[in-house]
C-alpha positions, -999 to 999 in steps of 0.1 A, spaced: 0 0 0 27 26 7 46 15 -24 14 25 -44 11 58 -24 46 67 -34 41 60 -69 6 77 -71 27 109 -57 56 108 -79 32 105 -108 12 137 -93 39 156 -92 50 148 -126 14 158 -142 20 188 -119 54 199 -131 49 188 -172 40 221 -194 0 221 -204 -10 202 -236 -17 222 -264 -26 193 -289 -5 183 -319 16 204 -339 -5 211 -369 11 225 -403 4 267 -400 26 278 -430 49 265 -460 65 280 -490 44 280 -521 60 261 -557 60 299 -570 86 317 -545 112 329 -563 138 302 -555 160 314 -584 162 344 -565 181 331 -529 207 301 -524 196 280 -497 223 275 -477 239 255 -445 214 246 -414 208 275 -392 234 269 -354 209 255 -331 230 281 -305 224 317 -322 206 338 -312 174 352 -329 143 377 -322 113 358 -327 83 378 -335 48 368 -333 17 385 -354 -17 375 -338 -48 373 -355 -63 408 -353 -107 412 -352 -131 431 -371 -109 431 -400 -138 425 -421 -155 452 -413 -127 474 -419 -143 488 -458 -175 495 -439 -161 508 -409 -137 533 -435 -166 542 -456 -185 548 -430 -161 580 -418 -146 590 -454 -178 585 -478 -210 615 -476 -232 594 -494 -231 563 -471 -259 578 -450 -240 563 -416 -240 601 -402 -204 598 -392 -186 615 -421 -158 633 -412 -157 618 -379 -125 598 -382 -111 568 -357 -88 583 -328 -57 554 -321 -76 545 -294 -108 531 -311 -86 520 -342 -69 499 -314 -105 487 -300 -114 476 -331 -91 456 -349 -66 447 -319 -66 407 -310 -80 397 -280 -67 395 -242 -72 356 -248 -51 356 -278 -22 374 -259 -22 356 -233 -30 323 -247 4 327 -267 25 339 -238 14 310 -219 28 288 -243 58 303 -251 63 304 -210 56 269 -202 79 260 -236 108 273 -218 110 310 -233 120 334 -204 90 355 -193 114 386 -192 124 383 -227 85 385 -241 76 423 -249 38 429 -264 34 463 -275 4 485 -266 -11 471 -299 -11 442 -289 -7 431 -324 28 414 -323 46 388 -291 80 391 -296 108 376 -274 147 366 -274 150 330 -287 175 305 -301 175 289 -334 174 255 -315 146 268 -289 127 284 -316 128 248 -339 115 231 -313 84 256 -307 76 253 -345 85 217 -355 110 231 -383 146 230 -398 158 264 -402 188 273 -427 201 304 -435 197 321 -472 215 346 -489 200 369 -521 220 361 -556 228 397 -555 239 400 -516 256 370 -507 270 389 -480 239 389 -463 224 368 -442 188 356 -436 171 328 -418 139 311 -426 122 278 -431 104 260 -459 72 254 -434 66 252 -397 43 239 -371 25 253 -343 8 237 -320 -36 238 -327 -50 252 -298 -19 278 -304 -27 280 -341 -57 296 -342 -39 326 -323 -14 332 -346 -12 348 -383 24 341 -386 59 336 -371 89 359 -384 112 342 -388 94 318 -406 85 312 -442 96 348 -445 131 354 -433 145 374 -406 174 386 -390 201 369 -372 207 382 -335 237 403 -333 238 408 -296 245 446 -301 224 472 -296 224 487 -330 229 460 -364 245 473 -391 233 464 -424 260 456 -451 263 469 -482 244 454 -512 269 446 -542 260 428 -573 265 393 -586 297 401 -597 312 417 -556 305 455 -572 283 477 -551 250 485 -563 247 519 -575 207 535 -560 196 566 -575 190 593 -551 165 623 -553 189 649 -562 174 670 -528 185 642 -504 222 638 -520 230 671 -515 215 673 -479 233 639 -470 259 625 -492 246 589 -473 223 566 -488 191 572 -475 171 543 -483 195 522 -457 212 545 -436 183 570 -420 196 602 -404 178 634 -394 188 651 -425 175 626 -443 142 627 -429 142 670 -434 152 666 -468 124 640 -475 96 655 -457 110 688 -466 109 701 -426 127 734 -419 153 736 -393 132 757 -369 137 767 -333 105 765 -321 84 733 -313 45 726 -319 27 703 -298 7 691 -331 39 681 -352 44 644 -354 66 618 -370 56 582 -368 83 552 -371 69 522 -381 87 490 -363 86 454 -370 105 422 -369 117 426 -334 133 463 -345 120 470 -313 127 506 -297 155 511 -267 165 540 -251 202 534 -250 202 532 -289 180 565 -293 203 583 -268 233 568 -293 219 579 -327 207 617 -310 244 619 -297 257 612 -330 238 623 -356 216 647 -338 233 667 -308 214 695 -304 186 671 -289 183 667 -256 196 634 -241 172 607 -231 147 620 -254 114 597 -253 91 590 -280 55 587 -272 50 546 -277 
């Protein structure tokens, strides 16, 4: 009898301890027969040991409604009375942004898989999980081999990505896609700013870009990769001014864990843009 007690309890504590079942991995995405494989050379397995941001886009709602929900605002004939009234962030985030359960149903996975809590950042959005991963950690959440890929024109770049992945089902139906996935990301650096390298041509030659003749005379830099505030003032055409306006705003879009920090904000004003103040904060 006490033999069986100690066994029932061992086995309790197991059950206890193991990570919740989330079903079977089930196939979410895989390369179609028409990406342009002639375009990038498939190269050697991804090391299980590097490091990688993971991000993860969640199924948003309402989306649609969203050609109603537009004409409604934008169209004077729609008879909705709400021309001209137009979506503040806030409602746009109401509308369309996935639900609590989603977020949390992903987190909860990714936690009890062995990602570090700490690591997971979900922006106000809450349109994107992403979180610090390894290429081995990260093949085991999504049931794939990853390699890395270079572009016939870049082979000095690096990409990583898979021909399909898995997720689990009761995960799956969170989730509109993994970057990286099919579609490739980066490769973790483990610095706080990643320099790109220059693009060159089949033959090792830089590619020559065209520049607006405005921007090449403002900023001898390429402005399509290397973004500095001149760059942006000769684009948008902004004056130099003195003087600030509460209403003036510049949105940065970010994706595929180009996620904001302060340390590399206070870096980039230092350099490029001194007459800043330090530890200037964007609204986020």
């Amino acid at each position: 009898m006490m033999r069986n007690l100690v066994l029932l309890s061992a086995l309790s504590a197991c059950v206890l301890s193991a990570p919740a079942s989330y079903g079977p991995h089930v196939l979410h995405q895989k390369r179609s027969e028409e990406w342009h494989y002639d375009a990038w050379v498939k190269r050697e397995a991804a090391d299980p040991t590097t490091k990688v941001p993971v991000s993860i886009a969640l199924k948003q709602r309402n989306l649609e409604r969203g050609m109603d929900l537009l004409m409604e605002v934008s169209d004077p004939t729609h008879g909705s009375g709400k021309y001209g009234q137009w979506y503040t962030r806030e409602q746009i985030m109401d509308l369309f942004a996935p639900s609590d359960d989603s977020v949390a149903a992903v987190k909860d996975w990714l936690v009890r898989s062995g990602v570090a809590k700490s690591s997971i950042v979900v922006p106000k959005t809450k349109g994107w999980v992403h979180f610090d991963s390894t290429v081995g950690q990260l093949e085991s959440l999504t049931q794939a081999d990853y390699h890395i890929y270079s572009h016939v024109s870049t082979r000095d770049e690096d990409h990583i990505g898979t021909e399909e992945y898995s997720l689990p089902k009761a995960v799956q139906e969170h989730v509109d896609f993994i970057v990286p996935g099919t579609a490739f990301g980066r490769l973790g650096s483990g610095k706080g700013l990643h320099r790109r390298k220059s693009s060159r041509g089949p033959g090792g030659s830089p590619i020559e870009m065209p520049m607006p003749p405005e921007i090449e005379m403002t900023n001898p830099g390429d402005c399509s990769r290397k973004i500095t505030p001149e760059c942006l003032r000769a684009m948008y055409k902004i004056p130099m001014g003195k003087t600030a306006h509460p209403n003036n705003r510049l949105g940065i879009f970010e994706s595929e864990g180009q996620l904001y920090g302060q340390t590399d904000m206070n870096r980039f004003l230092e350099t490029l843009a001194p007459y800043v103040p330090q530890n200037f904060t964007p609204d986020i």
